[in-house]
N, CA, C and O atoms as a printed pandas DataFrame, in Angstrom:
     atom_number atom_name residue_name chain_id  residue_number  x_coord  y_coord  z_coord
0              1         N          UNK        A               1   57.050   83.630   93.701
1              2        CA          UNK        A               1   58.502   83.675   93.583
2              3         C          UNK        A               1   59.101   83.480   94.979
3              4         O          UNK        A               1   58.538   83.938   95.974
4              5         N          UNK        A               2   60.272   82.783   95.044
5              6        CA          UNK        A               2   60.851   82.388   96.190
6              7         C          UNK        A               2   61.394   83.912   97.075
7              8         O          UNK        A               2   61.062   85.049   96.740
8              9         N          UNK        A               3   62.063   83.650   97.951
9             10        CA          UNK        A               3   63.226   85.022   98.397
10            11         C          UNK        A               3   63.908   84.780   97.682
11            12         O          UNK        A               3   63.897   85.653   96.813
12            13         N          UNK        A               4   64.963   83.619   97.372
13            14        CA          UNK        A               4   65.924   83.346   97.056
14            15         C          UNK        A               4   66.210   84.220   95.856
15            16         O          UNK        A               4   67.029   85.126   95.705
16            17         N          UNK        A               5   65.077   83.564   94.839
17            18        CA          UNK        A               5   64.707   84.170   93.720
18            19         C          UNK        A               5   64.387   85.731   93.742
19            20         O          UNK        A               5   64.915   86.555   92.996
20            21         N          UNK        A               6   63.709   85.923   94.439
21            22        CA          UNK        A               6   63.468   87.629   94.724
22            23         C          UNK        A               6   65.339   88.576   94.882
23            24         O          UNK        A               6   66.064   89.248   94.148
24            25         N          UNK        A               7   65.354   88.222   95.824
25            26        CA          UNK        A               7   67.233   88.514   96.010
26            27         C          UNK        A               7   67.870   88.232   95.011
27            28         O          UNK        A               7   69.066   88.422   95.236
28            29         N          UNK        A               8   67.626   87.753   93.679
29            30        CA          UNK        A               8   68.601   87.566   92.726
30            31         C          UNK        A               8   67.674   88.190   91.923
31            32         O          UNK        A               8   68.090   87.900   90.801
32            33         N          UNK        A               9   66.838   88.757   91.794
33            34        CA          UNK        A               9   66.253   89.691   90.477
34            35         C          UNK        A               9   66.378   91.317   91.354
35            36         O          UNK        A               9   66.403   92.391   90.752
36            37         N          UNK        A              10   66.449   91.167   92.944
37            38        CA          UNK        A              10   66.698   92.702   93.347
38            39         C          UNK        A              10   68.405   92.928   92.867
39            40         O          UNK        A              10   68.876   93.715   92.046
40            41         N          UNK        A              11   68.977   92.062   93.603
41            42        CA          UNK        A              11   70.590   92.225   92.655
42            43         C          UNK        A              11   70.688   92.809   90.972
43            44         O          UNK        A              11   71.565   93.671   90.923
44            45         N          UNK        A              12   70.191   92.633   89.924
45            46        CA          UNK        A              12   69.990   92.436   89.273
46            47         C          UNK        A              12   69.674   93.896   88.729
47            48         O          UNK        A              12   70.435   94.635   88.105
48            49         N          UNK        A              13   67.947   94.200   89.245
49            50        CA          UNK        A              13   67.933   95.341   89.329
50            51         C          UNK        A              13   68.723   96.389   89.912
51            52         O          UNK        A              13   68.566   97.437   89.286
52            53         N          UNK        A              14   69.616   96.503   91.006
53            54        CA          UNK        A              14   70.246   96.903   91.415
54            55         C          UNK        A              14   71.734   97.548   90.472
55            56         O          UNK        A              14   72.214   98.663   90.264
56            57         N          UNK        A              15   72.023   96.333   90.145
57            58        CA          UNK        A              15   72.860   96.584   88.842
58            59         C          UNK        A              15   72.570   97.373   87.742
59            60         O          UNK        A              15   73.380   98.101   87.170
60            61         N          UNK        A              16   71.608   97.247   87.504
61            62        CA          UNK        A              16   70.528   97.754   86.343
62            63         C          UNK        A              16   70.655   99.369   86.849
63            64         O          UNK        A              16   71.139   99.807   85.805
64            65         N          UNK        A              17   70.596  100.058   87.363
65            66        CA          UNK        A              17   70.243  101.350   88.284
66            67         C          UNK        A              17   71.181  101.525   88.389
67            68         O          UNK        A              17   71.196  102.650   87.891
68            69         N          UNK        A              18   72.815  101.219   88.842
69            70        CA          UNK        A              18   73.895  101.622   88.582
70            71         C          UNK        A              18   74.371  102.010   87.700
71            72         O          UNK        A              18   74.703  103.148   87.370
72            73         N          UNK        A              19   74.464  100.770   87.094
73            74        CA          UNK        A              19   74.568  100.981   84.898
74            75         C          UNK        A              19   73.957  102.653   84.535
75            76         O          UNK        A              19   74.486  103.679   84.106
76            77         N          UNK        A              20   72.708  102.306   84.925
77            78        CA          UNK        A              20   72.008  103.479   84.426
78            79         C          UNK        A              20   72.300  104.894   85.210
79            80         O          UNK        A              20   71.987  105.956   84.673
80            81         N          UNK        A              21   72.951  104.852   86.582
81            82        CA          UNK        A              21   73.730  105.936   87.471
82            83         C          UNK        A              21   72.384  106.485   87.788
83            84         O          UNK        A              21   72.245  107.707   87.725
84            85         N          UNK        A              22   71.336  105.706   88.135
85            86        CA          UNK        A              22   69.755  106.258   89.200
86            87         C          UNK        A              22   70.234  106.139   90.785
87            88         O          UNK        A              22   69.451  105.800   91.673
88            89         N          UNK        A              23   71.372  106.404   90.976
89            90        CA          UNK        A              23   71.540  106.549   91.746
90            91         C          UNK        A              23   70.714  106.909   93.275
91            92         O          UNK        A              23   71.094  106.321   94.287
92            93         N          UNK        A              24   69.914  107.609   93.326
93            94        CA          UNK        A              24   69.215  107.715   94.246
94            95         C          UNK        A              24   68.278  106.924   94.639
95            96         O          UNK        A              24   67.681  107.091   95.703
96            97         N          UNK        A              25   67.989  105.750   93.631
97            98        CA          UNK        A              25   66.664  104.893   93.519
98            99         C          UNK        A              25   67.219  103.765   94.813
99           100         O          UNK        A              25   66.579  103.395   95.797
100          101         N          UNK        A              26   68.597  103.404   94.411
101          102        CA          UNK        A              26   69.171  102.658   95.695
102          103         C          UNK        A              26   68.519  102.483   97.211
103          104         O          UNK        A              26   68.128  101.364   97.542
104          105         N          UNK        A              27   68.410  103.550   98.085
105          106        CA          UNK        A              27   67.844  103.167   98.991
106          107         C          UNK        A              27   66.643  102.656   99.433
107          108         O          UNK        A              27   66.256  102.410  100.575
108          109         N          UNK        A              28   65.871  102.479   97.878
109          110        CA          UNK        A              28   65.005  101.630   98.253
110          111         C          UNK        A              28   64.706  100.680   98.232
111          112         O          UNK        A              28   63.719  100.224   98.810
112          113         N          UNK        A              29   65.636   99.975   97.410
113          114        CA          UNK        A              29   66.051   98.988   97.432
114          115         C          UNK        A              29   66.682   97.753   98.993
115          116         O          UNK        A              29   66.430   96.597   99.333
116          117         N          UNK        A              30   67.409   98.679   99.422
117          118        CA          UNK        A              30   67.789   98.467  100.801
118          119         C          UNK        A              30   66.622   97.844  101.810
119          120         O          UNK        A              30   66.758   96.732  102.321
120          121         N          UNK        A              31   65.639   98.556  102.002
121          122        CA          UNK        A              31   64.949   97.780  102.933
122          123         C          UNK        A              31   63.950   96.933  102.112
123          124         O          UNK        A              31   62.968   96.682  102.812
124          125         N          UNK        A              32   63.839   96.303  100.630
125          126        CA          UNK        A              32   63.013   95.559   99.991
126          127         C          UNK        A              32   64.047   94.540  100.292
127          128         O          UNK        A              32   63.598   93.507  100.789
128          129         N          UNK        A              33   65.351   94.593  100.101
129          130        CA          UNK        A              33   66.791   93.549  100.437
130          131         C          UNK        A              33   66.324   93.060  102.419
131          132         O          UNK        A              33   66.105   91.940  102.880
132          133         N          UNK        A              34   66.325   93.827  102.821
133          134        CA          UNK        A              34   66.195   93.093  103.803
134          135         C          UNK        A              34   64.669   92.130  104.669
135          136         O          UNK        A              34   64.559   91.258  105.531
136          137         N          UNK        A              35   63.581   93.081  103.654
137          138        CA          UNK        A              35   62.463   92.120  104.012
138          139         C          UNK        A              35   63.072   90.599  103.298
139          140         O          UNK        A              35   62.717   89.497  103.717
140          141         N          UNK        A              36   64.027   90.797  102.174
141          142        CA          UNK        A              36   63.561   89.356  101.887
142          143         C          UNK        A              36   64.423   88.837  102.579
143          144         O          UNK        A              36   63.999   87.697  102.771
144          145         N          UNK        A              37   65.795   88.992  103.305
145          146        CA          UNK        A              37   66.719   88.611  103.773
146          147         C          UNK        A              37   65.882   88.006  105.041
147          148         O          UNK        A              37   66.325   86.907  105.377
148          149         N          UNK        A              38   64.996   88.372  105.671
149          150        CA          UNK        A              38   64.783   88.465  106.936
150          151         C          UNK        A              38   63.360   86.978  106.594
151          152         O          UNK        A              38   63.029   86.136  107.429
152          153         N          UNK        A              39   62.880   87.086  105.355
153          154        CA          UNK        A              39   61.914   85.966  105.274
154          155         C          UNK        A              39   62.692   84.673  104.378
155          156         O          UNK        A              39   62.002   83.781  103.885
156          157         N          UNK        A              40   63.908   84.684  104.260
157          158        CA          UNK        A              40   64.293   83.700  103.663
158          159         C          UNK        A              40   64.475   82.310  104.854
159          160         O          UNK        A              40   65.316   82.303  105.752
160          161         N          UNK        A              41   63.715   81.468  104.652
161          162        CA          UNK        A              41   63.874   80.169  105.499
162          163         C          UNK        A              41   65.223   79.673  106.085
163          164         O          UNK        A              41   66.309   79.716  105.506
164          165         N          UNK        A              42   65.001   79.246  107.197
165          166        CA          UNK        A              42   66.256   79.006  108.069
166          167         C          UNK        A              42   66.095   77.145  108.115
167          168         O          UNK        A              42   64.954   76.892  108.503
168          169         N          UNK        A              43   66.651   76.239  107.921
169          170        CA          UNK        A              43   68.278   76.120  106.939
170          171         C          UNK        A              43   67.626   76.657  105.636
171          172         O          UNK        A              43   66.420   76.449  105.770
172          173         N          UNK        A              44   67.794   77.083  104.777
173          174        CA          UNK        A              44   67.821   77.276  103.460
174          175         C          UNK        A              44   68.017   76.057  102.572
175          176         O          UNK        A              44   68.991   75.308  102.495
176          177         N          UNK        A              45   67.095   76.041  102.054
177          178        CA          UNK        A              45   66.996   74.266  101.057
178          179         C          UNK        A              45   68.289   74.621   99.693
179          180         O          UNK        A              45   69.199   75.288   99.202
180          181         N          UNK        A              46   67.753   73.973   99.696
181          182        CA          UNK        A              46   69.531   73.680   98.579
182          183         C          UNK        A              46   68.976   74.259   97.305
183          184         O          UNK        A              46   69.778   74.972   96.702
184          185         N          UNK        A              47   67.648   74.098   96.692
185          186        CA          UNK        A              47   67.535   74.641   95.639
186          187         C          UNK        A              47   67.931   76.689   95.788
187          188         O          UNK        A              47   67.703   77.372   94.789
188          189         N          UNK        A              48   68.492   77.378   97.086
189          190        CA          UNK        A              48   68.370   78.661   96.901
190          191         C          UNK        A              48   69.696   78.777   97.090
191          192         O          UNK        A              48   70.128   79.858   97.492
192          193         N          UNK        A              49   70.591   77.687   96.836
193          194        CA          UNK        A              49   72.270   77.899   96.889
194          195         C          UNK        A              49   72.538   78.648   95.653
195          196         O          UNK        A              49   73.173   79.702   95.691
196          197         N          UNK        A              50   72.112   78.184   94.630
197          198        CA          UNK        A              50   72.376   78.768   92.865
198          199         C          UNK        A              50   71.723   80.139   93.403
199          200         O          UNK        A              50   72.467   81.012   93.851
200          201         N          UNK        A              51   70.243   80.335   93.352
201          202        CA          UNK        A              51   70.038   81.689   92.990
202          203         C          UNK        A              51   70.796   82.629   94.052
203          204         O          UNK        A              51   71.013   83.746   93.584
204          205         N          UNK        A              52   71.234   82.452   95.325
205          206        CA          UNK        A              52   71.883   83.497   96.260
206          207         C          UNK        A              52   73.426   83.592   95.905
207          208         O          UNK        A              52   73.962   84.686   96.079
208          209         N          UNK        A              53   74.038   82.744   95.515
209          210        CA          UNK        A              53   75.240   82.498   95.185
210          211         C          UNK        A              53   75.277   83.764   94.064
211          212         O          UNK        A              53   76.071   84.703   94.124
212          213         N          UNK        A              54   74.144   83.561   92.935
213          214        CA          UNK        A              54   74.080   84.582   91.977
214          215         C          UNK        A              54   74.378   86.178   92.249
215          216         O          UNK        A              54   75.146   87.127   92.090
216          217         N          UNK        A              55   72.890   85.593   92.897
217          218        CA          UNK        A              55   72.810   87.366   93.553
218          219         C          UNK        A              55   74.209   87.794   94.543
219          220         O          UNK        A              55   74.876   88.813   94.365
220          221         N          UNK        A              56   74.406   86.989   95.373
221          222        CA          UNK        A              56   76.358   87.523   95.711
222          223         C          UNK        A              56   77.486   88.004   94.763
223          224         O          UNK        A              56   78.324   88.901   94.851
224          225         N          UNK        A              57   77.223   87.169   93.922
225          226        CA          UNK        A              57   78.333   87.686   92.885
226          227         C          UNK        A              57   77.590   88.851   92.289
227          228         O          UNK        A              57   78.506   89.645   92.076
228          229         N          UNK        A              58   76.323   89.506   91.838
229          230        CA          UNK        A              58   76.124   90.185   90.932
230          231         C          UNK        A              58   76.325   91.489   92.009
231          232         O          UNK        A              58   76.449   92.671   91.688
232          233         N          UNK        A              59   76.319   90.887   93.458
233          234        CA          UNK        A              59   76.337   92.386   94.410
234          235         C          UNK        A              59   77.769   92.469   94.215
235          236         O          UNK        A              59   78.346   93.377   93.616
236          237         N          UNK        A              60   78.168   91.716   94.623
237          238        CA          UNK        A              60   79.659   92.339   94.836
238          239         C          UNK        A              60   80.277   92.677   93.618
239          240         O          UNK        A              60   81.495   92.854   93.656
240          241         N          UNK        A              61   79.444   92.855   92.096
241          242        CA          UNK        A              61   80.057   93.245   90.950
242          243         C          UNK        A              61   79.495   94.920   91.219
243          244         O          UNK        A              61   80.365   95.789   91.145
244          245         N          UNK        A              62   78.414   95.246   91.449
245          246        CA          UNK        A              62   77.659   96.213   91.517
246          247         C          UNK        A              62   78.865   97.129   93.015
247          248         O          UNK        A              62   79.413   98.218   92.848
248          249         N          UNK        A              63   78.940   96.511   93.955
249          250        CA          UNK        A              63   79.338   97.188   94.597
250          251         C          UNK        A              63   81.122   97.682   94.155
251          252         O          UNK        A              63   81.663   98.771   94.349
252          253         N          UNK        A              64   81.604   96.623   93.619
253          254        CA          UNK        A              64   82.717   97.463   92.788
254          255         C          UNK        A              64   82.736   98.572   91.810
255          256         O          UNK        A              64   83.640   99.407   91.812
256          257         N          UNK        A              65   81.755   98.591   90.980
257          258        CA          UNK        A              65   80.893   99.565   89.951
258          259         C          UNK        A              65   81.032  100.907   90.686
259          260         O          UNK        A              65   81.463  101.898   90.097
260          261         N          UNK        A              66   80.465  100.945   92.681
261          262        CA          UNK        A              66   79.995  101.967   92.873
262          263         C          UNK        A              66   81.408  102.118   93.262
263          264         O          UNK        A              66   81.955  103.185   92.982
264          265         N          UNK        A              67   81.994  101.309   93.796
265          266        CA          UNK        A              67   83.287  102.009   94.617
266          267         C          UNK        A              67   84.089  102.925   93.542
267          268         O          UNK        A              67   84.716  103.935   93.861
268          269         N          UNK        A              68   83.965  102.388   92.136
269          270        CA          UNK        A              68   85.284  103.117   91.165
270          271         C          UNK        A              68   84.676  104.473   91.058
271          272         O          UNK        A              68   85.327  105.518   91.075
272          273         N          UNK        A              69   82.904  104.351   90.905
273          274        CA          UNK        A              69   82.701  105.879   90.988
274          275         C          UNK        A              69   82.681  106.504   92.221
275          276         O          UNK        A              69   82.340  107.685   92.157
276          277         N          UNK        A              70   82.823  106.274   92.820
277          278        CA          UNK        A              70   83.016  106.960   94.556
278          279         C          UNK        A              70   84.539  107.660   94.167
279          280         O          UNK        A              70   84.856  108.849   94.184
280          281         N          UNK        A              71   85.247  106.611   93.858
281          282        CA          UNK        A              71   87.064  107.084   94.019
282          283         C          UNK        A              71   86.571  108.238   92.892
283          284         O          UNK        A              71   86.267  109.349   93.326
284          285         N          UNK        A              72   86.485  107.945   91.288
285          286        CA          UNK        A              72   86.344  109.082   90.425
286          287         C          UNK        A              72   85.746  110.496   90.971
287          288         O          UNK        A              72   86.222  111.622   90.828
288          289         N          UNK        A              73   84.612  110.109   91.612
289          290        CA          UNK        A              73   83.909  111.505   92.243
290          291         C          UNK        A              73   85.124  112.325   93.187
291          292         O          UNK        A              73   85.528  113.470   92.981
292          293         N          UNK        A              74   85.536  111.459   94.190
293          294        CA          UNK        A              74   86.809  111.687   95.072
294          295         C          UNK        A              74   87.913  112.795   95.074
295          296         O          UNK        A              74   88.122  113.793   95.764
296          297         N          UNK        A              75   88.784  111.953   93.574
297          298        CA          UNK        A              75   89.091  112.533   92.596
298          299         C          UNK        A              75   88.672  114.139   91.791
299          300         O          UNK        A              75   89.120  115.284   91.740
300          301         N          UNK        A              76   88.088  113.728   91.511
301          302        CA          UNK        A              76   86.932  115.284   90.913
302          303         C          UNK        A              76   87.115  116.299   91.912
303          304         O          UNK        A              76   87.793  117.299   91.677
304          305         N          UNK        A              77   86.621  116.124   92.874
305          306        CA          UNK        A              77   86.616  116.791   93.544
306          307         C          UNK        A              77   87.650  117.267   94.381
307          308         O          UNK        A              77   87.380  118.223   95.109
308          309         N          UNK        A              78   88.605  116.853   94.409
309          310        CA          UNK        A              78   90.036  117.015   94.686
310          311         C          UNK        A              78   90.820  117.783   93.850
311          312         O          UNK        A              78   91.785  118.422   94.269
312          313         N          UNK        A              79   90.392  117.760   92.433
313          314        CA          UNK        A              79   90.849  118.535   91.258
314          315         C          UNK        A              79   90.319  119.889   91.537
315          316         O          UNK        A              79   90.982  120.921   91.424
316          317         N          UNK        A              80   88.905  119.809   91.965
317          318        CA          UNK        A              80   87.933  121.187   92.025
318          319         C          UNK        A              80   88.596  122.038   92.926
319          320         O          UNK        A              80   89.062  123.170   92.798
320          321         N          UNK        A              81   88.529  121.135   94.003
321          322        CA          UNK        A              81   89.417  122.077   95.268
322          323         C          UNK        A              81   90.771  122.606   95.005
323          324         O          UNK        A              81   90.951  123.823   95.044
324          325         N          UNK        A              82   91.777  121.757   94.728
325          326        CA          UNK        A              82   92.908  122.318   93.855
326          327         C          UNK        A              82   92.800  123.261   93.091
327          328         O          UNK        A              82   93.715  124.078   93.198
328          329         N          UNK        A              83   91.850  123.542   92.163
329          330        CA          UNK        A              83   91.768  124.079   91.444
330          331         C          UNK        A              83   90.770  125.781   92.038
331          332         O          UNK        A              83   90.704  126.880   91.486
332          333         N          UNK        A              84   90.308  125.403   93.011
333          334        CA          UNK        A              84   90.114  126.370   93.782
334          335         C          UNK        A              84   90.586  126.830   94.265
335          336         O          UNK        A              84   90.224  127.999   94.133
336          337         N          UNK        A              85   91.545  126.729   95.084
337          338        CA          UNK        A              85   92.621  127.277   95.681
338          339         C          UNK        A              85   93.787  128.089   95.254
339          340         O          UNK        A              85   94.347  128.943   95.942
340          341         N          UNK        A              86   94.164  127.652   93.768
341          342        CA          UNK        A              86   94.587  128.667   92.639
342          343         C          UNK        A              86   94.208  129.001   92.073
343          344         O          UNK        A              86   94.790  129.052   90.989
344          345         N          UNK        A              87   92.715  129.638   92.191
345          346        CA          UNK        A              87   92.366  130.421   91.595
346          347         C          UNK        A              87   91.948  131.506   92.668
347          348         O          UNK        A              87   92.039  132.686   92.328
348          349         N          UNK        A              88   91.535  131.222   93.834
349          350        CA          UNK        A              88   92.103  131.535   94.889
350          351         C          UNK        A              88   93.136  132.985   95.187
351          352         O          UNK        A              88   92.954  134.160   95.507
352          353         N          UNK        A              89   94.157  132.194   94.902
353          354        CA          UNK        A              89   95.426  132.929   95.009
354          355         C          UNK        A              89   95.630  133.848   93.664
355          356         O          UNK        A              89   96.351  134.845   93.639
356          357         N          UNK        A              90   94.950  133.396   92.662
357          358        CA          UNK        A              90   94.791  134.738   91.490
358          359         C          UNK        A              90   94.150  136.007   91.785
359          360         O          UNK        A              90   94.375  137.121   91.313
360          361         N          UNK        A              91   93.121  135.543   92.848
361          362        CA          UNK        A              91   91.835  136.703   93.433
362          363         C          UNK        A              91   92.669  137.333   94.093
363          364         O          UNK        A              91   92.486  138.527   93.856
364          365         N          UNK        A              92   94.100  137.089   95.319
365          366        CA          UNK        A              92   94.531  137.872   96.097
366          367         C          UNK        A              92   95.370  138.461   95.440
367          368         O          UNK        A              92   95.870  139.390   96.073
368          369         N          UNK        A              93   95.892  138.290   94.080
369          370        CA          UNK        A              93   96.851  139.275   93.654
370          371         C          UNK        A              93   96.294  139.836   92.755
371          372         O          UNK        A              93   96.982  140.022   91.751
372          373         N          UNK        A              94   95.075  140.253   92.737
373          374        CA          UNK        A              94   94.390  141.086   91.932
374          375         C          UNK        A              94   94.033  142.064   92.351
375          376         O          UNK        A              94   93.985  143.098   91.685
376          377         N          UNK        A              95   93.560  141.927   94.057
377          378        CA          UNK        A              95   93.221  142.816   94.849
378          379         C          UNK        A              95   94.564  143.379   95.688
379          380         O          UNK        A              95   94.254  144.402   96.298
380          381         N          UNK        A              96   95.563  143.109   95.832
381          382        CA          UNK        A              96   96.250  143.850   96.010
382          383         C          UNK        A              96   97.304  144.380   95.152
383          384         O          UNK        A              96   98.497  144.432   95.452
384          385         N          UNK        A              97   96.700  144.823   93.914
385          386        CA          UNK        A              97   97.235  145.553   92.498
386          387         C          UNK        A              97   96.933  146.034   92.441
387          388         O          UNK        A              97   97.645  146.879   91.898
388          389         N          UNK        A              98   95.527  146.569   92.757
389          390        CA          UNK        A              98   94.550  147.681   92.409
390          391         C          UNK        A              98   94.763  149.047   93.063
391          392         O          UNK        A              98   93.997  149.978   92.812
């Protein structure tokens, strides 16, 4: 299998592992991405325009995927804290009732 080709089935998988929220599996991915990045031939023959082109678009679909759950988590957790904080302030007027 080419890089080219390799980089468009790691994309792929990559996506795949999001979908599925394996979140942690990601970083290993990362340095399998850059062995192939780093052995892909310099000029690059024309037959690896299609498959990298692919794999670009399927990253930058994947990396939107993660960003919306980044903001949601964000979010969440912004609620939690809020929501900590008045409850919070329920604890101090409990203790000074007593």
């Amino acid at each position: 299998m080419s890089a080219w080709a390799a980089l468009e089935a790691l994309a792929a998988e990559e996506a795949q592992l999001v979908a599925d929220e394996r979140f942690d599996d990601l970083p290993e991915l990362n340095g399998r991405r850059d062995a192939l990045l780093a052995a892909l031939p310099r000029p690059l023959p024309i037959a690896a325009t299609g498959p990298l082109r692919h794999a670009l678009s399927t990253q930058r679909a994947t990396a939107t995927v993660l960003q919306a759950r980044l903001d949601a988590l964000g979010a969440e957790l912004g609620r939690l804290h809020r929501g900590r904080t008045g409850v919070q302030g329920y604890a101090r007027t409990f203790e000074t009732q007593r």
